[in-house]
KOLPAKE-612876 format. One record per residue (C-alpha): residue in three letters; residue number from 1; y negated, z, x negated. Coordinates in pm, whole numbers, plus 50000, padded with zeros to 5 digits. Layout:
ALA NUM Y Z X $
...
This chain:
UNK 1 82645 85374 84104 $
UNK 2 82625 85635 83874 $
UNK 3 82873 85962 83920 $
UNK 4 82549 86185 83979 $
UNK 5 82479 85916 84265 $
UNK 6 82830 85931 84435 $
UNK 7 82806 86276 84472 $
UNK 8 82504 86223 84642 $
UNK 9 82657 85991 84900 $
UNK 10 83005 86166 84904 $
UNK 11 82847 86536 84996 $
UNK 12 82626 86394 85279 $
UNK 13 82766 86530 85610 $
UNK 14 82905 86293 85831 $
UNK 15 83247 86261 86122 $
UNK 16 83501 86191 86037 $
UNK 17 83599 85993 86367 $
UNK 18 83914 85753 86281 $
UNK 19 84193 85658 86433 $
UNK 20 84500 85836 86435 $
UNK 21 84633 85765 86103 $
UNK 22 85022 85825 86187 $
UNK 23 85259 85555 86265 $
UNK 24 85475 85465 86558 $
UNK 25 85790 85396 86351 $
UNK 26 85708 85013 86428 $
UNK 27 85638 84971 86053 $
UNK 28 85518 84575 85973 $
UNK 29 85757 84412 86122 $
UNK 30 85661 84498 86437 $
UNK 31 85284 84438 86361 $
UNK 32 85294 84101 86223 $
UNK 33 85328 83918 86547 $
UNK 34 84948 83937 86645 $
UNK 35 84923 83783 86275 $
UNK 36 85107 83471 86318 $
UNK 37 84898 83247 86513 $
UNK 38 84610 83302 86282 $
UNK 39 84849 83235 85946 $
UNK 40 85013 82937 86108 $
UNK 41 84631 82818 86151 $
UNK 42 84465 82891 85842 $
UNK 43 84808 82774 85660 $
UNK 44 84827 82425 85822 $
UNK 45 84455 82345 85768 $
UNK 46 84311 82530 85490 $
UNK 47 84584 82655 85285 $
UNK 48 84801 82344 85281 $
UNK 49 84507 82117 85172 $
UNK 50 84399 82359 84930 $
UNK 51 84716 82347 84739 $
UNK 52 84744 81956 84728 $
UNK 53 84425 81936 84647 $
UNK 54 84477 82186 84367 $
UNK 55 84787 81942 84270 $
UNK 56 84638 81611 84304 $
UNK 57 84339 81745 84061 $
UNK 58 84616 81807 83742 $
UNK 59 84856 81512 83810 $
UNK 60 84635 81234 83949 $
UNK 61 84492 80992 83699 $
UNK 62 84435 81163 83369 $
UNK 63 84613 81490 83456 $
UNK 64 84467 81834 83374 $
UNK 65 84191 81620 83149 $
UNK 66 84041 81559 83507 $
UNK 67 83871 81888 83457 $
UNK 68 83726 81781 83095 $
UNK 69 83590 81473 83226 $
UNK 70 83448 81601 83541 $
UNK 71 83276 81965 83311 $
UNK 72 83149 81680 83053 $
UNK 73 82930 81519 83304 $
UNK 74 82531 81597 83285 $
UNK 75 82452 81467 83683 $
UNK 76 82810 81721 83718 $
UNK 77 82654 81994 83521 $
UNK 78 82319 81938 83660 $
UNK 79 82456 81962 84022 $
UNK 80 82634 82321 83920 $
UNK 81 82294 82420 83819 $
UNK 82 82128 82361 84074 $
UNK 83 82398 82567 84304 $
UNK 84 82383 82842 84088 $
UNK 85 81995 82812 84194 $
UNK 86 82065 82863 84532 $
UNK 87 82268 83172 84479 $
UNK 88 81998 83285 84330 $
UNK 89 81749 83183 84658 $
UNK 90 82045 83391 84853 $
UNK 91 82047 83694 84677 $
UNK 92 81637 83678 84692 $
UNK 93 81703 83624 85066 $
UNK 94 81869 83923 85178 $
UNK 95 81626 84109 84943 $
UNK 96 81390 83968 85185 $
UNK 97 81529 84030 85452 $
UNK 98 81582 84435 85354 $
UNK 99 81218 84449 85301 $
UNK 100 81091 84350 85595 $
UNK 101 81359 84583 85749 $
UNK 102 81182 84847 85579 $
UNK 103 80852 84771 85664 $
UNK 104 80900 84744 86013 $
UNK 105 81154 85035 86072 $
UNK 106 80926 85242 86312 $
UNK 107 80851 84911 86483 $
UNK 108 80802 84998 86869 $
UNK 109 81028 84848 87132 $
UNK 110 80803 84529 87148 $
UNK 111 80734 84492 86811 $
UNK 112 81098 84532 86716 $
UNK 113 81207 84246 86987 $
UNK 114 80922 84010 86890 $
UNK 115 81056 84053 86514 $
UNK 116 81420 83999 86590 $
UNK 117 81324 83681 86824 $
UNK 118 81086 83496 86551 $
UNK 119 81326 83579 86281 $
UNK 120 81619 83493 86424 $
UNK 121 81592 83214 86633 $
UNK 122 81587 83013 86270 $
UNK 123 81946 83145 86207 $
UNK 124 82079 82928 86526 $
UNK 125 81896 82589 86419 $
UNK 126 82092 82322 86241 $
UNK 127 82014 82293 85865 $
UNK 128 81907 81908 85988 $
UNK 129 81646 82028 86204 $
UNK 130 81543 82263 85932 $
UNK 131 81494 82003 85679 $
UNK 132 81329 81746 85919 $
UNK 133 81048 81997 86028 $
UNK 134 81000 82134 85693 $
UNK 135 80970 81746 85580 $
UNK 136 80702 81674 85847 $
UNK 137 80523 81989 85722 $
UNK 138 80508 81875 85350 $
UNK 139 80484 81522 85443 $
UNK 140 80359 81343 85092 $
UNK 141 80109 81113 85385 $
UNK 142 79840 81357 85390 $
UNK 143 79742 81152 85713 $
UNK 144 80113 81268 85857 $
UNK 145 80181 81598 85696 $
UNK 146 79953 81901 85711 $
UNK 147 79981 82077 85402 $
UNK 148 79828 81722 85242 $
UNK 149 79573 81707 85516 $
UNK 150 79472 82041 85391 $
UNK 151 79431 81927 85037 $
UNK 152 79267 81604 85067 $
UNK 153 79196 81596 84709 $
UNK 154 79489 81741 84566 $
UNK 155 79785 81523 84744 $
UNK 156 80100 81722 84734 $
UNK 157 80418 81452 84631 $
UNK 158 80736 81580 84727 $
UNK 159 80834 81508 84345 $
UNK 160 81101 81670 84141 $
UNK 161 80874 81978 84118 $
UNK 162 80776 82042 84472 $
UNK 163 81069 81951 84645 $
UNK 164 81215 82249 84534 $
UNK 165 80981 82474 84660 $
UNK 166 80992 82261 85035 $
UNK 167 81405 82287 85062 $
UNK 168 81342 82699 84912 $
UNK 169 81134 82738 85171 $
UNK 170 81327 82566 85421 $
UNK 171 81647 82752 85309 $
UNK 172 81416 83127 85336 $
UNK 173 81305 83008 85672 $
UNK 174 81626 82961 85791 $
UNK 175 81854 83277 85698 $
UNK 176 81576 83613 85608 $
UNK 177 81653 83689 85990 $
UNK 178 82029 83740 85988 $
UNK 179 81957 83960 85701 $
UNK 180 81655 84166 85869 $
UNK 181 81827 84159 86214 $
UNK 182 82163 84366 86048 $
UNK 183 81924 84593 85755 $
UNK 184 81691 84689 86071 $
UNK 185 81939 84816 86316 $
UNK 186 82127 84980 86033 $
UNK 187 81817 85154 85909 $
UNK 188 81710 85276 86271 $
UNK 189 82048 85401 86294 $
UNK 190 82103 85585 85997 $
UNK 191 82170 85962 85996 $
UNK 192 81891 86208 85908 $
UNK 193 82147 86411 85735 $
UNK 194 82178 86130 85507 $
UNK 195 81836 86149 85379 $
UNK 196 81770 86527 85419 $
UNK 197 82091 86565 85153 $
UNK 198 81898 86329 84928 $
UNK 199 81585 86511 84951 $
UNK 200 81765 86805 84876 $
UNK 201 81970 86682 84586 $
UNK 202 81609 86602 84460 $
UNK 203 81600 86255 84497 $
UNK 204 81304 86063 84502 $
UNK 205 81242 85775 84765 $
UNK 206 81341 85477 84578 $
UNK 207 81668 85660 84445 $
UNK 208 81758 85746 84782 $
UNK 209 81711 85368 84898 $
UNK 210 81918 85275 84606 $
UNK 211 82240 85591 84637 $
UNK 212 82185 85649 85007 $
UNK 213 82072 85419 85219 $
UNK 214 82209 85123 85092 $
UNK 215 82538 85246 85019 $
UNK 216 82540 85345 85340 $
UNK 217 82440 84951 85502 $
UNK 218 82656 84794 85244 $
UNK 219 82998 84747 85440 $
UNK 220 82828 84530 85737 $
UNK 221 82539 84387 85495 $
UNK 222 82844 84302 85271 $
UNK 223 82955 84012 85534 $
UNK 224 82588 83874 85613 $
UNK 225 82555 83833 85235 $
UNK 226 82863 83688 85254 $
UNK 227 82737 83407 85530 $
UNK 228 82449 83360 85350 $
UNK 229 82587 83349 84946 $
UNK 230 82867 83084 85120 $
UNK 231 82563 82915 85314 $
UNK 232 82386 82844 84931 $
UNK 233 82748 82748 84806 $
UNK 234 82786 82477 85101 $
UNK 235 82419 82367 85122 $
UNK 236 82440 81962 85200 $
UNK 237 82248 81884 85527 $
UNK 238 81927 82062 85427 $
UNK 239 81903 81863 85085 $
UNK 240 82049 81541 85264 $
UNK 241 81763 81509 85556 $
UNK 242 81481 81726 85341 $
UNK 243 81448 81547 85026 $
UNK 244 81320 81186 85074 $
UNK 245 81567 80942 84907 $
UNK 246 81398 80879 84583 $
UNK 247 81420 81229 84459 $
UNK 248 81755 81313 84603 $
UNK 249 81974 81300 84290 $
UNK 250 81732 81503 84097 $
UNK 251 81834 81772 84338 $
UNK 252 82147 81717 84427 $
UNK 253 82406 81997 84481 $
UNK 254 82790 81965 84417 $
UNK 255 82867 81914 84753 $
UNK 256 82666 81603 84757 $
UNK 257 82772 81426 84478 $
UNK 258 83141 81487 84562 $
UNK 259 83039 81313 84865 $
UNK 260 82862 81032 84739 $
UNK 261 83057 80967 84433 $
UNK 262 83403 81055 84539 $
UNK 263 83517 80684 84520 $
UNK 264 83361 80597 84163 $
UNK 265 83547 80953 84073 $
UNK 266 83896 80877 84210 $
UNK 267 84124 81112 84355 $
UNK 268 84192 81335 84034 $
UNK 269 83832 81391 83931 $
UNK 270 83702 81418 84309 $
UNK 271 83998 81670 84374 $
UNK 272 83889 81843 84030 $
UNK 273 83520 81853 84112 $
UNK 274 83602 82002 84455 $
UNK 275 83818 82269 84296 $
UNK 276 83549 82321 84071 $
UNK 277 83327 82413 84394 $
UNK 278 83564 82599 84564 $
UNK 279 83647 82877 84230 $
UNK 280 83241 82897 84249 $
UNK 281 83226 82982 84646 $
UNK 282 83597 83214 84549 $
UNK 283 83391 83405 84269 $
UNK 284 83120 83506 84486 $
UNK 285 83327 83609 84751 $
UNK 286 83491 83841 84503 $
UNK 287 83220 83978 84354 $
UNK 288 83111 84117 84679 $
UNK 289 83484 84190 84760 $
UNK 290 83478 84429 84401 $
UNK 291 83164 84580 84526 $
UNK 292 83308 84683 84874 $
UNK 293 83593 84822 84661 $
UNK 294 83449 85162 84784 $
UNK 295 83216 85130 85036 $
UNK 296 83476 84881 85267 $
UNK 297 83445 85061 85622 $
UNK 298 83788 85219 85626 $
UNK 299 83624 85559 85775 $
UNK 300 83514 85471 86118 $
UNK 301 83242 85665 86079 $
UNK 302 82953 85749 86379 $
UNK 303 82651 85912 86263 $
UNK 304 82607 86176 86506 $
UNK 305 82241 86195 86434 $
UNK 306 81958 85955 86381 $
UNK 307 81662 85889 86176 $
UNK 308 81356 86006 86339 $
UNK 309 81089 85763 86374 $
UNK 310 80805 85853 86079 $
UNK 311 80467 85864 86291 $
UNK 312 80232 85918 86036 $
UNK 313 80234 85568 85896 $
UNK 314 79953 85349 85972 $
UNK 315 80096 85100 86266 $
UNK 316 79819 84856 86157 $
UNK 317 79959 84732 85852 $
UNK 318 80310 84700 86031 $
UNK 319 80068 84526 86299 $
UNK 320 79933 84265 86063 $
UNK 321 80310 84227 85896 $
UNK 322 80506 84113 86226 $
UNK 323 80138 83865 86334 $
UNK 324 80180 83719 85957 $
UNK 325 80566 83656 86010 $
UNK 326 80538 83536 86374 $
UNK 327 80277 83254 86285 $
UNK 328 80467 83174 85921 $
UNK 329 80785 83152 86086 $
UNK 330 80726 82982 86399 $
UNK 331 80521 82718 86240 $
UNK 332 80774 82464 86146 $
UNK 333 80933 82519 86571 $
UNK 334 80533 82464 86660 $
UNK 335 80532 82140 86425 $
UNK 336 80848 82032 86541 $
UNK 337 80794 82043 86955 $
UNK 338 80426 81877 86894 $
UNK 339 80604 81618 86716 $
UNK 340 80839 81493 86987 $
UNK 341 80598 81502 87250 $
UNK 342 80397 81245 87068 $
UNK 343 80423 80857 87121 $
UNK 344 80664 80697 86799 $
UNK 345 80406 80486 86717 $
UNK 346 80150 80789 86653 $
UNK 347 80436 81011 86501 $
UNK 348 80490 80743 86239 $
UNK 349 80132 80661 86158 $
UNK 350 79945 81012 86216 $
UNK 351 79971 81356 86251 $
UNK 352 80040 81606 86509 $
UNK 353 79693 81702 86519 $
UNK 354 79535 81372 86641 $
UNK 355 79668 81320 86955 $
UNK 356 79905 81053 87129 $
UNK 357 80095 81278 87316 $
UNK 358 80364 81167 87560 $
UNK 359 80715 81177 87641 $
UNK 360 80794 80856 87465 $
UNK 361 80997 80998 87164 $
UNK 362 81216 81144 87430 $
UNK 363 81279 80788 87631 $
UNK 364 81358 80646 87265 $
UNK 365 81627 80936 87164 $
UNK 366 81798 80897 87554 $
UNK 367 81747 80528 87585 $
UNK 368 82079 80409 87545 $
UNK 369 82291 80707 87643 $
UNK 370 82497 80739 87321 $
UNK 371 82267 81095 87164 $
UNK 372 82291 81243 87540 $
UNK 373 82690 81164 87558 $
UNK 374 82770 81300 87199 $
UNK 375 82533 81626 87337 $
UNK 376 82808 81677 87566 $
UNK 377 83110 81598 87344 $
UNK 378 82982 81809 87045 $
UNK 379 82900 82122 87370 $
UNK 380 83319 82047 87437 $
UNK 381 83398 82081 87096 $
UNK 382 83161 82391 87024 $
UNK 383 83332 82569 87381 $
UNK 384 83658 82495 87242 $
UNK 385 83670 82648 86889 $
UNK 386 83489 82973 87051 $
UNK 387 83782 83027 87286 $
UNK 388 84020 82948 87033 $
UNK 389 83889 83158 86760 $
UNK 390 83809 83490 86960 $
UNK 391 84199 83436 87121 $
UNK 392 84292 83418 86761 $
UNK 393 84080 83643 86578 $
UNK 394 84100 83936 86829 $
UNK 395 84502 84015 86730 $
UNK 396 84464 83931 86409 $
UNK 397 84168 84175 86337 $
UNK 398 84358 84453 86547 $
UNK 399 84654 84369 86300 $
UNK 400 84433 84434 86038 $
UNK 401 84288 84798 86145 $
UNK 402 84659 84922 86256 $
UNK 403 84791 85237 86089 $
UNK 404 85122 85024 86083 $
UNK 405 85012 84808 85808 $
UNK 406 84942 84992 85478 $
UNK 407 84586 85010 85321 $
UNK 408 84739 84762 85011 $
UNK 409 84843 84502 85282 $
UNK 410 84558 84512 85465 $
UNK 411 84338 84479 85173 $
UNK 412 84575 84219 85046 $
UNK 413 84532 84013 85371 $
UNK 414 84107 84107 85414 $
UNK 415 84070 83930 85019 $
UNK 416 84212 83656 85182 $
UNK 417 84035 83583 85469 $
UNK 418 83704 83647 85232 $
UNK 419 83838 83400 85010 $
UNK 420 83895 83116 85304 $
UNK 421 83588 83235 85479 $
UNK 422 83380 83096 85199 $
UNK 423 83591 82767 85103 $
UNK 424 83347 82463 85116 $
UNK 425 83498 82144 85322 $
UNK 426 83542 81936 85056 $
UNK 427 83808 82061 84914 $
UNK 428 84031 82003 85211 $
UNK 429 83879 81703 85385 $
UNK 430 84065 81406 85145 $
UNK 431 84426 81568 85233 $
UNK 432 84323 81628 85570 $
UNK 433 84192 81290 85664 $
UNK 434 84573 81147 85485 $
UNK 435 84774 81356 85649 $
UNK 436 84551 81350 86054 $
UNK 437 84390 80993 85978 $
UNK 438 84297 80852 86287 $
UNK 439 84352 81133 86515 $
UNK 440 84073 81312 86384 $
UNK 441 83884 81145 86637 $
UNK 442 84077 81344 86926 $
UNK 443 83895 81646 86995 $
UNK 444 84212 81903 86966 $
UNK 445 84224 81799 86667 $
UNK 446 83927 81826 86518 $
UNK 447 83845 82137 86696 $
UNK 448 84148 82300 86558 $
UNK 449 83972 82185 86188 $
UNK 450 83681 82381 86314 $
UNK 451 83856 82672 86460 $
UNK 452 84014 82732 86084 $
UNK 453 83712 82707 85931 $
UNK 454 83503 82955 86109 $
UNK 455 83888 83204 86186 $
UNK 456 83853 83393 85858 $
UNK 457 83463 83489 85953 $
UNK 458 83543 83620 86281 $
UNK 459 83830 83809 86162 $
UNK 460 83640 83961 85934 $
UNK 461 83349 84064 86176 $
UNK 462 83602 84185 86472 $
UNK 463 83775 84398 86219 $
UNK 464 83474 84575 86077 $
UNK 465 83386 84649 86471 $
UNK 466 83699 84723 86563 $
UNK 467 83745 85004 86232 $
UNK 468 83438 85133 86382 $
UNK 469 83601 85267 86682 $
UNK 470 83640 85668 86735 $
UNK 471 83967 85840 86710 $
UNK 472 83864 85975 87076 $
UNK 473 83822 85604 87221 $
UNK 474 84164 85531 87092 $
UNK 475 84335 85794 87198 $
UNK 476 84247 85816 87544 $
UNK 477 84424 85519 87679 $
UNK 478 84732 85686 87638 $
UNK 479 84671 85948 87879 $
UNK 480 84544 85633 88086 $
UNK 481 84865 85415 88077 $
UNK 482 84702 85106 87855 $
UNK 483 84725 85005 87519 $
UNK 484 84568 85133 87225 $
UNK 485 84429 84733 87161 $
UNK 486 84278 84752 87509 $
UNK 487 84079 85008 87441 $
UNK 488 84015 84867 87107 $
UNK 489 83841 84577 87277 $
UNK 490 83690 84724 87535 $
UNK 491 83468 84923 87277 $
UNK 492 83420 84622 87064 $
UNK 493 83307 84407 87323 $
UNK 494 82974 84320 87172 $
UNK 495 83135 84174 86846 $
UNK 496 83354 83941 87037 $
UNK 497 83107 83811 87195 $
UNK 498 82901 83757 86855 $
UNK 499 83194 83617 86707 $
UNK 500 83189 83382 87006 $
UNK 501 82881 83288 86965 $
UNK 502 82855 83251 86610 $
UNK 503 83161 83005 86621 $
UNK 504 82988 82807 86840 $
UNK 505 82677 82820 86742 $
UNK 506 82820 82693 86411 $
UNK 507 83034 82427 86583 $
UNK 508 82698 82242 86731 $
UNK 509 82518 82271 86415 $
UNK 510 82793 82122 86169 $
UNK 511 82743 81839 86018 $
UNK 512 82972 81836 85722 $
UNK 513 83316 81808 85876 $
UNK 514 83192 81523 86120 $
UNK 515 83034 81332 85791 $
UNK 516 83369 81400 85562 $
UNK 517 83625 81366 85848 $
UNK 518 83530 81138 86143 $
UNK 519 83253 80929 85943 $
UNK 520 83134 80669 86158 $
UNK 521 83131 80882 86508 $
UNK 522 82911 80839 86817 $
UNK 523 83037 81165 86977 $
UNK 524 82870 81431 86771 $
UNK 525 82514 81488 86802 $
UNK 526 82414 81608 86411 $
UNK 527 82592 81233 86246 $
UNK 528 82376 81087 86522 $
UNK 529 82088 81277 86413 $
UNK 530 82153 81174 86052 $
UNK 531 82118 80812 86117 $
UNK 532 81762 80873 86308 $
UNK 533 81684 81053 85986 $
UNK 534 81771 80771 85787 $
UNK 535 81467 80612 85883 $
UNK 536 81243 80954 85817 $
UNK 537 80902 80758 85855 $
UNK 538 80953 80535 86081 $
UNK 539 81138 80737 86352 $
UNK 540 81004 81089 86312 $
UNK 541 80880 81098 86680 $
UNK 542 81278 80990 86798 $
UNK 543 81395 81221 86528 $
UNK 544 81192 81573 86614 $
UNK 545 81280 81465 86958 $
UNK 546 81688 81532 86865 $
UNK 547 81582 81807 86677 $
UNK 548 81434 81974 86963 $
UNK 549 81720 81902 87201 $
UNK 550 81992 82007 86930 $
UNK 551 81796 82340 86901 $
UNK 552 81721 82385 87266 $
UNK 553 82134 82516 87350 $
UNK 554 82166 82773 87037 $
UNK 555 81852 82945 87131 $
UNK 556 81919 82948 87457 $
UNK 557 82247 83083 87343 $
UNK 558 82079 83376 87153 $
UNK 559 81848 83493 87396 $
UNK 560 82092 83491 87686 $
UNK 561 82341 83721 87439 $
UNK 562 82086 83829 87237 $
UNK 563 82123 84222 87293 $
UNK 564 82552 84197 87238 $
UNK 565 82478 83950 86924 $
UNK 566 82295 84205 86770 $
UNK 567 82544 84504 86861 $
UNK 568 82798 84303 86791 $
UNK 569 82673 84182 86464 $
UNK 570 82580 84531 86362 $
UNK 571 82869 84725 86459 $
UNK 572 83020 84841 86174 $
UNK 573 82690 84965 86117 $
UNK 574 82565 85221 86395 $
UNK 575 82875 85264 86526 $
């Protein structure tokens, strides 16, 4: 931003409405306490690893030459590549996402509720689902996939070429709604001052996007770029299920070949290549960290006034925008229910479009009990690391807005939490599943894997809700006899129950920690999915079947909270 442009943001009018920023003679010391359970957590299971992993990668078999050998590798290099690609995807995803914001910013009521509904109900599905419908969309049978029935002449292979473009698509599908849902309530929410000063100042309406608007998103867009840059970093399951076996290696990620070749590699190469991973997912995370340098919500501002809705634009083009999106986006849900209500015989041989319906598929997935009983054991799980991650997160996050802890230390501490927010399983899972072997299998204790793992994200999101809190807000539960952190959560209420939500959400979905951790299981729904999809052709009726039923409890999930997800989510925004 140039210094013409900071001026620009800086002289905007706007509240100044933070909390009191005097102590209570406590200094950190007496602050660190809410602190502890979540250090003790993220210590034990992601720090700890970390480091011996870190050590094992410069003392195990050829020492610090582990790195040479592993950066010398072409499938290694190859696999980087591609990664970097899907940073790329990411960064062209929340660009998407900000446009359709703008387009449909004087959405009406139903138009704005139909938008956040198609696009988001995507963000909730498991990356296994994704792939599976996306791969019965571009099926390479033009008798069994549509797109080839639509080109009789010109068969579409799923080769090195076009796979890309399916899994792209897949990966778009899946994430542009967390990124419209938070640019669309922040853009109906921003201040009219904000843009008046622009026009003012002269600026013309892509330079006020650019020094005023976006500035003015960037702290709360900041994490969802976050979720989805570390979503590219950690993509496995949508590559694993999406691309059919043969072409697999030609797109293989890092992730995946640390998985599949982490025996040939041996401990000092595999704990080298996962290092390797984890300083990519680290350097993203602080590249967006050294862009927040300034715009990190520290303020607490409220915008006192909003953006009046523009009524002179013409609603039919925002009309034919949201029909477009709606039929593009629930396509591969359409393809996907049709599919498991077909006979397996019919799914296998023929597509959705000639018949065969039945509940058959559904009889197949249930037969034997084993996909219904790990339903219930992955729900356990997924309850479990919610309740332990909002207990934890919620002091944690307080600790991190309190006037008793310096702006270095709490920046200190927030780098840190970005940095394990974003680090990608593998490089804990070999001295995990040493040190916990068999006891994975207890669900404590892999819960408690999970619970680390999503910690650093939710104390992220409750602290940029909770800095979003008015100095008033704060202040009155003294002359009320409770606590400051009362009130705190009482105002935030909406972002704990995102955070809840998102842990879980992300809980039922994973399959990586299952697959690296407790590999064989029959109590977690997405390794049992995996199998079915083993056997893409042959099972696709069984498979869309468990799809449908491992999508059915997110969604239900998101419309049930929908209206506190997205306040909670957006927060730090309009607040």
């Amino acid at each position: 931003m140039r210094h013409d442009d900071i001026l620009l943001f800086d002289v905007t009018p706007h509240h100044d409405m933070r909390t009191p920023a005097k102590s209570d003679g406590h200094g950190f010391w007496g602050i660190r306490w809410p602190l502890l359970p979540a250090v003790l957590l993220a210590t034990a299971v992601l720090l700890a690893p970390l480091v011996a992993t870190v050590v094992t990668s410069v003392i195990q078999d050829a020492g610090p030459a582990n790195y040479w050998h592993v950066l010398t590798d072409e499938e290694v290099w190859q696999a980087l590549l591609h990664n970097a690609g899907w940073l790329m995807l990411a960064l062209v995803v929340c660009a998407l996402g900000f446009g359709l914001a703008w387009l449909a910013r004087d959405a009406g009521p139903r138009l704005r509720v139909l938008l956040l509904t198609v696009l988001g109900l995507p963000s909730v599905t498991s990356p296994l689902t994704a792939g599976a419908a996306f791969r019965l969309i571009f099926d390479t049978d033009p008798h069994r996939g549509v797109v080839n029935a639509l080109l009789p002449d010109r068969v579409l292979f799923i080769g090195p070429g076009w796979i890309w473009l399916v899994l792209g698509l897949a990966f778009v599908w899946q994430w542009t709604g967390l990124a419209f849902l938070v640019f669309h309530v922040g853009l109906a929410n921003i201040s009219a001052n904000l843009l008046r000063v622009g026009r003012v100042f002269g600026a013309g309406r892509l330079r006020r996007m650019r020094t005023v608007v976006i500035p003015a998103l960037f702290p709360t867009a900041a994490l969802v770029m976050l979720i989805v840059l570390t979503a590219a970093v950690r993509v496995f399951d949508l590559v694993l299920v999406g691309a059919p076996g043969a072409v697999q290696s030609r797109v293989d990620v890092v992730g995946l070949f640390w998985w599949r070749h982490r025996d040939v590699l041996g401990d000092g190469q595999a704990s080298a290549l996962a290092v390797l991973l984890s300083a990519l997912a680290v350097t993203v995370a602080l590249l967006v960290l050294w862009r927040l340098r300034r715009d990190w919500p520290e303020t607490g501002q409220r915008w006192q006034e909003r953006r009046p809705p523009v009524t002179g634009r013409p609603r039919w083009r925002l009309r034919v925008m949201s029909a477009v999106v709606t039929v593009l986006w629930a396509f591969p849900f359409v393809v996907l229910l049709l599919t498991s209500f077909r006979d397996p015989v019919a799914a296998a041989t023929s597509g959705w479009w000639t018949g065969g319906y039945g509940l058959d598929s559904y009889g197949e997935a249930l037969g034997d009990g084993s996909f219904a009983g790990a339903l219930g054991a992955t729900a356990l799980r997924a309850l479990l690391v919610a309740v332990v991650v909002v207990a934890v997160a919620m002091p944690a996050a307080y600790a991190l807005t309190h006037e008793r802890l310096s702006l270095r230390a709490r920046r200190i501490v927030t780098a840190v939490a970005v940095v394990l927010a974003v680090l990608p399983p593998q490089v804990l899972a070999v001295p995990l599943g040493k040190v916990l072997g068999t006891s994975l299998g207890n669900v404590v204790v892999l819960g408690s894997v999970h619970a680390a793992l999503v910690l650093p994200l939710g104390v992220l999101l409750l602290r940029n809700a909770f800095m979003s809190v008015p100095r008033p807000a704060v202040l009155r539960p003294f002359t009320e006899g409770r606590s400051a952190m009362t009130q705190v959560l009482a105002e935030s209420g909406p972002a704990v129950v995102a955070v809840a939500v998102l842990s879980s959400v992300l809980v039922w979905n994973d399959l990586v920690i299952g697959l690296l951790l407790n590999w064989p299981a029959a109590d977690q729904a997405p390794l049992l999915l995996l199998q079915q999809a083993r056997y893409f052709t042959t099972s696709a009726g069984g498979l869309a079947a468990q799809g449908v039923m491992m999508t059915v409890v997110p969604v239900l999930l998101l419309l049930g909270t929908g209206r506190w997800l997205v306040r909670g989510l957006t927060q730090g925004v309009h607040r």
